[in-house]
MARLO-499202 format. One record per residue (C-alpha): x negated, y negated, z; residue in three letters; residue number from 1. Coordinates in steps of 0.25 Angstrom, whole numbers, always signed. Layout:
N
X, Y, Z, ALA, NUM $
...
END
This chain:
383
+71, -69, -63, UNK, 1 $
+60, -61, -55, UNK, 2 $
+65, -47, -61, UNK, 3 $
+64, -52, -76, UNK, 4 $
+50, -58, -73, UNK, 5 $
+45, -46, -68, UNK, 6 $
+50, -37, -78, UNK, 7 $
+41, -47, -87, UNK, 8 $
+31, -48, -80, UNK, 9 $
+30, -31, -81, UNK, 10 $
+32, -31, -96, UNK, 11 $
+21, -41, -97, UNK, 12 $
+11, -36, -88, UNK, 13 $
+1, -26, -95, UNK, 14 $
-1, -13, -87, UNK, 15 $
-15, -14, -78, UNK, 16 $
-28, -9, -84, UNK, 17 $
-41, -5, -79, UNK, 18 $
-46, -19, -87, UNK, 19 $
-39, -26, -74, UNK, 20 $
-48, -27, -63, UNK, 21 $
-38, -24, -53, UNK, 22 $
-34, -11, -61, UNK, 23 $
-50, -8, -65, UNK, 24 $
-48, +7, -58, UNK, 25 $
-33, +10, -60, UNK, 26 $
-29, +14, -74, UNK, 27 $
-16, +16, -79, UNK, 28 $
-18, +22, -92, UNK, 29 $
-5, +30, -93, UNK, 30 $
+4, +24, -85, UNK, 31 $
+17, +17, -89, UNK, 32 $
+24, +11, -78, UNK, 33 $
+38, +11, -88, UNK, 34 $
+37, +27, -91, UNK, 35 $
+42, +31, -77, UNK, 36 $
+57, +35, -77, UNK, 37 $
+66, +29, -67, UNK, 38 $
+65, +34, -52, UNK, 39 $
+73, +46, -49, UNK, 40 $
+78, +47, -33, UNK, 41 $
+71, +57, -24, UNK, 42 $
+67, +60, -9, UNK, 43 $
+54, +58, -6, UNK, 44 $
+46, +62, +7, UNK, 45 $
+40, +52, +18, UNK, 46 $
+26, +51, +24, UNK, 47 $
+31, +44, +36, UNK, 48 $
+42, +48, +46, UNK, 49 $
+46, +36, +54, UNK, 50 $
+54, +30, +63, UNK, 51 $
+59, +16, +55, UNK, 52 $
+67, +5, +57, UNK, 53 $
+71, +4, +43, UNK, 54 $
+71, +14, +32, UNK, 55 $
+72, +13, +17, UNK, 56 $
+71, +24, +5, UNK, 57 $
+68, +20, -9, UNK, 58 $
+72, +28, -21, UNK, 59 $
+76, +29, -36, UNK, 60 $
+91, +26, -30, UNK, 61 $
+87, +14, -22, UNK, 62 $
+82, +11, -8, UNK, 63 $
+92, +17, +3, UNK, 64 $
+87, +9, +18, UNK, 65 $
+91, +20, +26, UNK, 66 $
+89, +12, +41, UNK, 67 $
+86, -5, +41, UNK, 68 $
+81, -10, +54, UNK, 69 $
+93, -21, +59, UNK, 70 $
+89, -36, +59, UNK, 71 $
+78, -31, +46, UNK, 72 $
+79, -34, +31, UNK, 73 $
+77, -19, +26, UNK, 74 $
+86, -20, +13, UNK, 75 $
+84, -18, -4, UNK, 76 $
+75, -29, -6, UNK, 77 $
+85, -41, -14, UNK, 78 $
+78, -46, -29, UNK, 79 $
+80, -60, -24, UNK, 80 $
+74, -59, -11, UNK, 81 $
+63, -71, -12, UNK, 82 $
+52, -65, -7, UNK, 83 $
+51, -55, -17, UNK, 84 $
+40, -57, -28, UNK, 85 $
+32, -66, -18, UNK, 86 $
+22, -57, -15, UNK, 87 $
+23, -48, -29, UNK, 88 $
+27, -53, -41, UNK, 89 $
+26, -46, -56, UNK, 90 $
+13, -54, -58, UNK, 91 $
+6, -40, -60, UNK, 92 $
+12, -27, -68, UNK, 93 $
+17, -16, -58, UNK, 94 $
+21, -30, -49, UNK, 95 $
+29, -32, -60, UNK, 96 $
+36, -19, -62, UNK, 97 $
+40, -19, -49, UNK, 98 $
+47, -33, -49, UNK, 99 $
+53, -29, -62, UNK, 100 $
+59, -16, -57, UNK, 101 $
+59, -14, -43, UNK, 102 $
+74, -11, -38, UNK, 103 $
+75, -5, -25, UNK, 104 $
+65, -14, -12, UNK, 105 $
+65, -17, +0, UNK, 106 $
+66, -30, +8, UNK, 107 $
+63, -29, +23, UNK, 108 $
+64, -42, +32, UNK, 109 $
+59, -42, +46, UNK, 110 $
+67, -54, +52, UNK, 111 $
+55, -64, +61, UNK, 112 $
+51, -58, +73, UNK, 113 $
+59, -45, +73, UNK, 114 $
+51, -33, +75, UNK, 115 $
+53, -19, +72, UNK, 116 $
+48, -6, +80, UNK, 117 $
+50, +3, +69, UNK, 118 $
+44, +2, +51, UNK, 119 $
+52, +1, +41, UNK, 120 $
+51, +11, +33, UNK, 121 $
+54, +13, +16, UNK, 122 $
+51, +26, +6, UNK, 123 $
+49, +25, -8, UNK, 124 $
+51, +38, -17, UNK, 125 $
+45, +34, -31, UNK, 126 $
+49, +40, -43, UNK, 127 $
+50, +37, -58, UNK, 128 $
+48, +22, -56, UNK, 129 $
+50, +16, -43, UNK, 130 $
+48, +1, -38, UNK, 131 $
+49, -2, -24, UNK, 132 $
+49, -17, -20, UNK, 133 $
+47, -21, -3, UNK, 134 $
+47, -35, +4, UNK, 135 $
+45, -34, +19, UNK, 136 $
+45, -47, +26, UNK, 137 $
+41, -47, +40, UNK, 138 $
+45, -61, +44, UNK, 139 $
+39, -69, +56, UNK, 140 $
+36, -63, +68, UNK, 141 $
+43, -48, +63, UNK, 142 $
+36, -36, +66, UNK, 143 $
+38, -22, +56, UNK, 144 $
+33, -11, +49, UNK, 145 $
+37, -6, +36, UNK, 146 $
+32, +6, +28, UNK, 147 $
+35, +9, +13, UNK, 148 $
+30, +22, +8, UNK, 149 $
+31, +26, -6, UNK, 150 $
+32, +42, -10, UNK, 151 $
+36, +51, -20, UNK, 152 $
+47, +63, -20, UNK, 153 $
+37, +74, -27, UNK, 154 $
+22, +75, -30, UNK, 155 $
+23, +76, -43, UNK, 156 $
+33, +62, -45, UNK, 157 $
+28, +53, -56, UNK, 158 $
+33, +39, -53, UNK, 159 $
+29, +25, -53, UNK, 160 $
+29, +17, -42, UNK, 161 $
+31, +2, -40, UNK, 162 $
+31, -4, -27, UNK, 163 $
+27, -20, -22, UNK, 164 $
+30, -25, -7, UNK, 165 $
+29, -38, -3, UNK, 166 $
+26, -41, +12, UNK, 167 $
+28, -54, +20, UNK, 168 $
+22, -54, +33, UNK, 169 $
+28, -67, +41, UNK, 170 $
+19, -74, +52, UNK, 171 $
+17, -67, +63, UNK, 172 $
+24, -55, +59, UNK, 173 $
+19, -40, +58, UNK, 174 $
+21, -30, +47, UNK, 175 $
+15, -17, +44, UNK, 176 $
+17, -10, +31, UNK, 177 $
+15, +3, +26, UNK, 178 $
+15, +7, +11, UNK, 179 $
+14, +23, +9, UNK, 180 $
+12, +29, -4, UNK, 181 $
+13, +44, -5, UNK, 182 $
+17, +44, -19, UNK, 183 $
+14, +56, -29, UNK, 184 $
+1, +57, -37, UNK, 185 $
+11, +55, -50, UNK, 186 $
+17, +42, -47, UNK, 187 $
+10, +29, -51, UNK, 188 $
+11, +18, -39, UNK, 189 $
+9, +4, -41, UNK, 190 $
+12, -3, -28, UNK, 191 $
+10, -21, -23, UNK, 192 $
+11, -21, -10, UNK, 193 $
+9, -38, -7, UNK, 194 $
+11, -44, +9, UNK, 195 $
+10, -58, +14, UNK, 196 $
+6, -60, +28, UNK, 197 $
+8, -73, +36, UNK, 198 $
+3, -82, +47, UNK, 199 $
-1, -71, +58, UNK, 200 $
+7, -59, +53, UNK, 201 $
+0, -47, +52, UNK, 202 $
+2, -34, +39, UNK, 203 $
-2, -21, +44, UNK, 204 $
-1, -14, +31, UNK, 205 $
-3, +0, +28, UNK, 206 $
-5, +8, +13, UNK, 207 $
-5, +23, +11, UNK, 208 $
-7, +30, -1, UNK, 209 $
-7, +42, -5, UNK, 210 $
+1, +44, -18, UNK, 211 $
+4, +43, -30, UNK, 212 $
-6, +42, -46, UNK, 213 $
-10, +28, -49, UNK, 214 $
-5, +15, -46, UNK, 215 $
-10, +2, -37, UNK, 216 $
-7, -2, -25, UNK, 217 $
-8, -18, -21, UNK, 218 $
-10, -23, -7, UNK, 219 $
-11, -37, -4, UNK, 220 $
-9, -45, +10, UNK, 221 $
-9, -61, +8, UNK, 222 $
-13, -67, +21, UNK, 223 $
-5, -78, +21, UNK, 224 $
-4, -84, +33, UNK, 225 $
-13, -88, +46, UNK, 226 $
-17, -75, +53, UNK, 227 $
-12, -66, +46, UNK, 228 $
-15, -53, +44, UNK, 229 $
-16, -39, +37, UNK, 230 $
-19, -26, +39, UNK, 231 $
-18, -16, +25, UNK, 232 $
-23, -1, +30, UNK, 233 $
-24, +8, +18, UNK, 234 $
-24, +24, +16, UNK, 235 $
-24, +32, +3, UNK, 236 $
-28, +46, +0, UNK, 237 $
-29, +52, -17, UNK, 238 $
-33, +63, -22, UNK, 239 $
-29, +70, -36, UNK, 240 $
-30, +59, -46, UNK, 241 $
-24, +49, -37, UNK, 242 $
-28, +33, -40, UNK, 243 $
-24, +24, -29, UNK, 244 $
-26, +8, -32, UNK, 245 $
-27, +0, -20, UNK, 246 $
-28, -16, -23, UNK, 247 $
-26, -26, -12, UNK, 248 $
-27, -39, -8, UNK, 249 $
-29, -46, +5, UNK, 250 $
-25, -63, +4, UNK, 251 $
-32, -71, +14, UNK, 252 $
-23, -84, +12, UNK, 253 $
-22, -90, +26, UNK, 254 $
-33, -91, +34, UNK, 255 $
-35, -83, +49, UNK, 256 $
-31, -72, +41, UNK, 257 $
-35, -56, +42, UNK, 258 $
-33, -44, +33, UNK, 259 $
-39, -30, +36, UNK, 260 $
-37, -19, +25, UNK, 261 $
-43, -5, +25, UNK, 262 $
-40, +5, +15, UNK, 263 $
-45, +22, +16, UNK, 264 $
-43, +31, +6, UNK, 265 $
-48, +47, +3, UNK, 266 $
-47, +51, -10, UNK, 267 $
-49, +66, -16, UNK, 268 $
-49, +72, -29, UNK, 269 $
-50, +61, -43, UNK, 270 $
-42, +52, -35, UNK, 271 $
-46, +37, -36, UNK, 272 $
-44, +24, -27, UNK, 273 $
-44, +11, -31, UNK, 274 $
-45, -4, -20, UNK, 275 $
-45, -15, -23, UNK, 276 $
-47, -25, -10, UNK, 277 $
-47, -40, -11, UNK, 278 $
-47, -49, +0, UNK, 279 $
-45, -64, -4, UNK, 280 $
-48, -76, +6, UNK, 281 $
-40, -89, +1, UNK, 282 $
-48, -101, +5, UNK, 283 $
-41, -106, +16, UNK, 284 $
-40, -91, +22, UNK, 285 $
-53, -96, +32, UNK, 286 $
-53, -84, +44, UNK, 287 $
-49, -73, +36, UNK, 288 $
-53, -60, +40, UNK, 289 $
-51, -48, +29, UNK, 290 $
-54, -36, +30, UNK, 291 $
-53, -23, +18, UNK, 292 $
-60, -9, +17, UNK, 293 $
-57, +3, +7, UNK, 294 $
-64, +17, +10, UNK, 295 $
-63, +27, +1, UNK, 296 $
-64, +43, +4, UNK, 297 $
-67, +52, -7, UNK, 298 $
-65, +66, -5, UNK, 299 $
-68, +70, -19, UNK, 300 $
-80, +68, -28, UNK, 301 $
-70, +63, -38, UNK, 302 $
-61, +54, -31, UNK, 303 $
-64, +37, -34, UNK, 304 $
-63, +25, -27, UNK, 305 $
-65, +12, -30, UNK, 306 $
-63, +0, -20, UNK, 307 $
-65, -13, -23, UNK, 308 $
-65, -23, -12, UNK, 309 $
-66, -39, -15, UNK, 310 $
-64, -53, -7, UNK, 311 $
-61, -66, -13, UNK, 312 $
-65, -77, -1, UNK, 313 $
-60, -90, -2, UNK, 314 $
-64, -95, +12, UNK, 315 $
-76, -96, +20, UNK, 316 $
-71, -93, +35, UNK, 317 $
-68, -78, +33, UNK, 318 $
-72, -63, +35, UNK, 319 $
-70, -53, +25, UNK, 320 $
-73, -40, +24, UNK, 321 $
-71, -28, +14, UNK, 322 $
-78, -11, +15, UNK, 323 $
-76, -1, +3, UNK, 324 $
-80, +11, +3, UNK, 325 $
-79, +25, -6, UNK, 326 $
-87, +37, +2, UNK, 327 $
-85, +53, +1, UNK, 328 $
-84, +63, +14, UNK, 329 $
-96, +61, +24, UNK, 330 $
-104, +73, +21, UNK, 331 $
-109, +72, +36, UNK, 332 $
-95, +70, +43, UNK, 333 $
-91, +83, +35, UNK, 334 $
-105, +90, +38, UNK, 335 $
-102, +88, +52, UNK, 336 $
-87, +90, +54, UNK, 337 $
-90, +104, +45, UNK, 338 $
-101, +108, +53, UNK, 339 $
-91, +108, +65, UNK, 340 $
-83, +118, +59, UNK, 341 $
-74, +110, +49, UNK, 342 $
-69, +114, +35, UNK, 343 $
-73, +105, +27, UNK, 344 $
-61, +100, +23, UNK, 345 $
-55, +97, +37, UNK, 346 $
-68, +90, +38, UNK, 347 $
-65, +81, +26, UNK, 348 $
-51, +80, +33, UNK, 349 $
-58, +77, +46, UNK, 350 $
-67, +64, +38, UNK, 351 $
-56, +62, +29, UNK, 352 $
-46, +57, +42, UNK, 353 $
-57, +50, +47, UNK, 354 $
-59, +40, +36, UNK, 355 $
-45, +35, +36, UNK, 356 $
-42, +36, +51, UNK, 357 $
-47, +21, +53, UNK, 358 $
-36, +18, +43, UNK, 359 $
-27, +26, +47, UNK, 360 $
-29, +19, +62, UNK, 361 $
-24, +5, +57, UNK, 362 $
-9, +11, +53, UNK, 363 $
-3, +6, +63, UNK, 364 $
+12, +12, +61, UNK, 365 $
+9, +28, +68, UNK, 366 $
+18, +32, +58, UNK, 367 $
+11, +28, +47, UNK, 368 $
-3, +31, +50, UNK, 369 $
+2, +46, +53, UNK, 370 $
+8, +45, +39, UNK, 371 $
-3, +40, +34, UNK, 372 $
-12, +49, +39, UNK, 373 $
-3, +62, +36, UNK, 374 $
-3, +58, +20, UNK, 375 $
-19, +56, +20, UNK, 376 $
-22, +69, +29, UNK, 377 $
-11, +78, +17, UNK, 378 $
-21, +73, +6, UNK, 379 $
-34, +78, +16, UNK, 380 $
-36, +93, +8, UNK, 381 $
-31, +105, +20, UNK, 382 $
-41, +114, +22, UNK, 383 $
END
């Protein structure tokens, strides 16, 4: 019943418009989520080179799980498993798309208590249309690391990506969760991305991006039980006419509660970035502490950002906080790092490394933040 729904839902639901408060920035004009041909099957190359104890591959010919760790669920994700849909329904267009078509997810289950040394680790290649569904469930106690990464075979592939992920974090468990987008500047990329954290669990989650055309990407943490927390760590870098759209959402439900989230990105050339940042306190949320920031880097006189940070406070006993900012180069640091002998464009590399190192500091997984790092230093103009 939950497939013929969706597919209603889809054809019901009018395509977003910049009359929408949430799309006010992101225009679609021109793009028709039905006019991308199937996905074809193709080899894509990997930002991360890692030692994992689980490995999965998804394509236009399925997903191939090369390497499950024993004693975890690391298995095509069943369409009656009853925890999907609890976090993303179809309620909202591209939502609904994705419930409608998805075919090929994953379902990962780390039993209570167990704890696992090495990630988990699984590749996305999008072409034509591709829709990528994952439920990770940490249950009580466990401890794991899982990284998703979505890329594309060339850099001229024109695709549409559909992906949602839908996290339960189990009391006093431990999950950190990685979601790289390299996408080419041809695909569309429309991503919800939805966790639930209980009673003194902790979500250490980190986003990258640094592909793809358009799209939107939605991060939302609920809070859900006492003491939990969340940590969200963002870094994205466009240039060209890239538009990246960032919108998320931190849910203080129960109370004792903290969630801290900090996102960076550069941009060059006409590129545009969008945030979107709300932080909610439910009323009985007393003792929350919350923390968001978004700073922006333009390296380009034409480049455009535009955060919008907002909190919704329901309770009296909190601490909430929020920072956005959108500045250019410091004329002074490159006056002085020139003035020492520097061209000037290792000297913008020099600040450039600089602005996102705090960031890059919070990625935990060493991996990762080399990764990370690595993708944002390629998009730094060489000298």
């Amino acid at each position: 019943m939950s497939r013929s729904a969706a597919v209603e839902a889809y054809r019901a639901l009018p395509l977003p418009d910049t009359t929408e408060e949430h799309w006010r920035f992101t225009d679609l004009a021109g793009f028709d989520p039905d006019a991308f041909a199937g996905a074809a099957s193709a080899e894509i190359e990997t930002l991360l080179d890692l030692d994992v104890s689980g490995y999965a591959t998804v394509t236009a010919d399925g997903i191939d799980i090369a390497k499950a760790p024993e004693g975890v669920t690391f298995a095509p994700l069943p369409e009656d498993y009853e925890r999907l849909y609890s976090l993303v329904g179809w309620d909202e267009k591209f939502a609904a798309h994705n419930a409608a078509m998805w075919k090929n997810g994953l379902l990962v289950v780390v039993p209570k208590g167990v704890v696992l040394e090495k990630p988990l680790y699984v590749r996305i290649a999008a072409t034509g249309q591709t829709f990528w569904r994952l439920v990770v469930v940490a249950e009580e106690g466990a401890r794991a690391s899982l990284i998703e990464e979505y890329a594309s075979p060339a850099a001229d592939t024109e695709a549409y990506s559909n992906a949602v992920t839908e996290l339960f974090v189990e009391p006093n468990a431990k999950l950190e969760y990685v979601s790289l987008q390299n996408l080419s500047r041809e695909t569309w990329h429309f991503a919800s991305h939805h966790a639930r954290v209980e009673r003194d669990a902790e979500l250490d989650w980190v986003a990258g991006g640094f592909g793809s055309k358009k799209g939107k990407t939605r991060i939302q943490n609920d809070l859900n039980g006492p003491g939990a927390t969340s940590r969200v760590t963002g870094a994205y870098f466009a240039d060209g006419t890239q538009h990246l759209d960032y919108d998320t959402f931190q849910e203080h439900i129960a109370p004792d509660c903290t969630s801290d989230f900090a996102f960076k990105g550069a941009l060059r050339d006409h590129a545009t970035a969008v945030w979107r940042g709300m932080i909610r306190v439910e009323k009985d949320a007393q003792k929350t502490n919350a923390y968001q920031e978004c700073r922006n880097l333009m390296l380009s006189p034409t480049t455009h950002a535009v955060p919008i940070p907002g909190l919704e406070i329901l309770a009296n006993d909190v601490r909430c906080t929020h920072g956005a900012t959108v500045g250019r180069v410091d004329r002074e640091q490159l006056f002085y790092l020139m003035a020492r002998g520097l061209p000037r464009t290792e000297a913008e590399r020099l600040i450039v490394r600089g602005f996102f190192q705090d960031v890059l500091d919070r990625i935990e997984l060493e991996p990762v933040r080399e990764a990370v790092t690595a993708a944002l230093e390629a998009r730094i103009p060489q000298g």
